[in-house]
N, C-alpha and C positions, 0 to 999 in steps of 0.2 A: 478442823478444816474439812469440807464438804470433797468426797471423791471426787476427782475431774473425770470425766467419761472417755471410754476405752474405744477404739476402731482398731478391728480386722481388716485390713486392705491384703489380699492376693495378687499377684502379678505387681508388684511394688518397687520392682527395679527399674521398670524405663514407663515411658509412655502414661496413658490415661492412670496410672496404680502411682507412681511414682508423684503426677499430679494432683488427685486424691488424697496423698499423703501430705504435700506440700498446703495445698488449702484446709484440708481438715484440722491441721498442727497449728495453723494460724489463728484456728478458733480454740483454741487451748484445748485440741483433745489429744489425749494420751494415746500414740500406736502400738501393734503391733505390726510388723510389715513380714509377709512370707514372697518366697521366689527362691530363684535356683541358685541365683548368683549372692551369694554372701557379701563378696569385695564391697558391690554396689549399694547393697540393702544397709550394708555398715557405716558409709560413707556416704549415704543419705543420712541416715538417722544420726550421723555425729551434726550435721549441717543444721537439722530441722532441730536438734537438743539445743544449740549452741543462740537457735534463732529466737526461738516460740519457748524455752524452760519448759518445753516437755518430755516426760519420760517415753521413749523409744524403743522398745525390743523387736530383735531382728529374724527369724525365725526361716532359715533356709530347709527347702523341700521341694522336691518335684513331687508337682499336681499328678503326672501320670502314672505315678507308682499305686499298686493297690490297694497299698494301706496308708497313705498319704493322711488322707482325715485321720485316721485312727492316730498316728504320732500326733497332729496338732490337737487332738480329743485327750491325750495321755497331757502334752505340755499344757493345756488349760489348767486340767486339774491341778498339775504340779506348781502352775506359777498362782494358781486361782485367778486366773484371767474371767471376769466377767465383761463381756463383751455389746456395748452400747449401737455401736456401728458393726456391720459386717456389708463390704464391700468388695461384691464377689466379679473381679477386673479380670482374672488371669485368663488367657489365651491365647489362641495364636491362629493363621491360615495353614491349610492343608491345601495345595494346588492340585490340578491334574483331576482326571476321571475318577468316579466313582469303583472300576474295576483297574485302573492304575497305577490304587494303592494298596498295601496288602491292609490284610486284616486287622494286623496289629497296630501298626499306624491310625487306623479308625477307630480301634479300640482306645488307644492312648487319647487320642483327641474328644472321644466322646467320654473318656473321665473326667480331662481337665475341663470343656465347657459344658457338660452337661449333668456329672455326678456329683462332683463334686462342690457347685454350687448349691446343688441341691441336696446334697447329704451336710453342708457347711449351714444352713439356714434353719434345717432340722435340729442342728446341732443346739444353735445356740437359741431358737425362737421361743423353747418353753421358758427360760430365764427372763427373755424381756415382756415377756407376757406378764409372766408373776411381776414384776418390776413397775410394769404400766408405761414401759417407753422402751422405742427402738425404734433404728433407721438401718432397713434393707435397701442395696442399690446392689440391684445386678444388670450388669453393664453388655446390654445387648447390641443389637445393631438395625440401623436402617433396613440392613439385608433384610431382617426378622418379620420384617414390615411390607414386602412388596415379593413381589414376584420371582423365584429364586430361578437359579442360569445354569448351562451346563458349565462344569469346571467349580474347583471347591465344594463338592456338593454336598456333603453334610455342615457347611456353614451359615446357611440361611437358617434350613431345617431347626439343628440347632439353638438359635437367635429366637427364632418364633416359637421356639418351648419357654426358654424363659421368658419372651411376653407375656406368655399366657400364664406360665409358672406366677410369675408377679401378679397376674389381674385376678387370678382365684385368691392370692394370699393374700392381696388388700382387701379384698371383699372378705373373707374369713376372718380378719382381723382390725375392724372398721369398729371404729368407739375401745377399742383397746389399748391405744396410744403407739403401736406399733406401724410403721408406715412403710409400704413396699412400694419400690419405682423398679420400672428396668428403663435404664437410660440408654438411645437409641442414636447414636451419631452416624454421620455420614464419614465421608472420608475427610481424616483430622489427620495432621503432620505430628506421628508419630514415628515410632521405627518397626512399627505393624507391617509396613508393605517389601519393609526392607530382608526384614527374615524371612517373610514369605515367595523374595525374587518376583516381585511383582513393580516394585519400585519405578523401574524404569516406562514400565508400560503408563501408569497411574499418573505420572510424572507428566503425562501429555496432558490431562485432562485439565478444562479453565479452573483459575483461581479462585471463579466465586462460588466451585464445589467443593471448596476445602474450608476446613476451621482449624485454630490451632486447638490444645490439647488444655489450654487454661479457662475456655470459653465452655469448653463442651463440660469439663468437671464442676464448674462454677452453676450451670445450668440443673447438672444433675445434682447438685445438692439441693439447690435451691428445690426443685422438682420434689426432691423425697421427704425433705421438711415443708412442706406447703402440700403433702397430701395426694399428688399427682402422680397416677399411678405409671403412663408412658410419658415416658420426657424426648420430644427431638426434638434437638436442638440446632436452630439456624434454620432462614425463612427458604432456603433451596431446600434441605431436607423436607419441612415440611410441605412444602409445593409438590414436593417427586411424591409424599406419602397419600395427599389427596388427590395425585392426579389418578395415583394407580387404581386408587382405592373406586376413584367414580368411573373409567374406563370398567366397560364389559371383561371378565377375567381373559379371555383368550386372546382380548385386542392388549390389553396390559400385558400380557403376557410374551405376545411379539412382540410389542415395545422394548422390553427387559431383554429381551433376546437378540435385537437387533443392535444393541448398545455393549452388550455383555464383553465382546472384546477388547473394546476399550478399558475393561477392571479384572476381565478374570482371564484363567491361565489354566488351559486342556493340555497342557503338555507335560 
């Protein structure tokens, strides 16, 4: 019987990871799912085993510890986990000024969305290389895309490394069978805005700015198997993405600026 294929999903306990998990398992692939909350990750994965006959492993870890990769590099080898998918989801917001947080808070946040997706991709991209197939999604944002605000300010930043992170690796690995997307939503009904205390603000903004979280993972699959190296999804994201993009930078730029209190949070 022919291996069924392995997905790494990060950030797998709620939101767009948890999503990911739930569509990915419908296409009969085998997970792995990492995050901080065990309870959750285990009681996914009894749900998706029970649904889809796939094998599940749950693998709790905080992303902002410094050896994070290095434990999930030690359990590869241990379980021989070779990895098909790697779906690098985990993150979160950081509110408030740039000198409002300490260091360490920036530190931690630039592990989880920024090292460790990229030391995770390293990880695993010589194996599907020799393999002749893989699907990278690293799950960016709209922010990554336009013009970034005062408030949260290393999370545009951020965003717009893995687009670019993604658009050098599909060009390096174009006729290899290896496929990178970074997929780029806007604002999706997740519990994204809730942990970050932003909820209530975001909460005003119209309904035809939002998507839910089965649309936008649906998208991004679709996106990374069809070759597609940015995926945004839903015709308002994409409308915001070209509008910015043909506005002169400093006229888009007060644009983004005069909008910005309606999503972000300097306090």
């Amino acid at each position: 019987m022919a291996k069924r294929p392995l997905a790494l999903i990060t950030g797998a306990s709620a939101g767009l990871g948890m999503e990911f998990a739930k569509q990915l398992a419908a296409k009969g692939i085998d997970l792995v799912l990492s995050a901080r909350r065990l309870d959750r990750l285990e009681a996914l994965a009894e749900t998706l085993s029970a649904e889809h006959k796939v094998k599940v492993s749950c693998f709790a870890l905080d992303l902002s510890l410094p050896d994070a990769v290095d434990q999930l590099e030690a359990a590869m080898s241990a379980q021989r986990w070779r990895f098909d998918w790697v779906v690098n989801n985990a993150g979160y917001g950081l509110t408030g000024t740039f000198s409002s947080r300490t260091w360490e808070e920036h530190q931690a946040f630039l592990r989880v969305l920024l090292e460790v997706p990229t030391r995770l991709t390293h990880l695993v991209l010589p194996r599907m290389q020799k393999r002749g197939y893989g699907r990278v999604v690293n799950v960016a944002s709209l922010a990554g895309l336009v013009p970034s605000t005062a408030g949260h300010t290393l999370y545009g930043a951020v965003k717009s490394y893995l687009v670019r992170f993604s658009q050098s690796l599909a060009q390096e690995l174009e006729g290899s069978g290896v496929n990178v997307s970074a997929l780029c939503p806007g604002f999706t009904y997740t519990e994204f805005h809730d942990v970050n205390a932003t909820r209530a603000k975001v909460s005003r903004l119209p309904r035809f700015m939002w998507q839910d979280a089965e649309t936008v993972v649906r998208c991004g699959i679709q996106a990374v198997e069809q070759g597609e190296v940015i995926c945004v999804p839903g015709r308002w994201n994409q409308f915001v993405r070209a509008l910015t993009k043909a506005l002169p930078e400093q006229l888009a730029l007060r644009l983004v600026k005069s909008k910005s209190d309606e999503f972000r949070s300097v306090d």
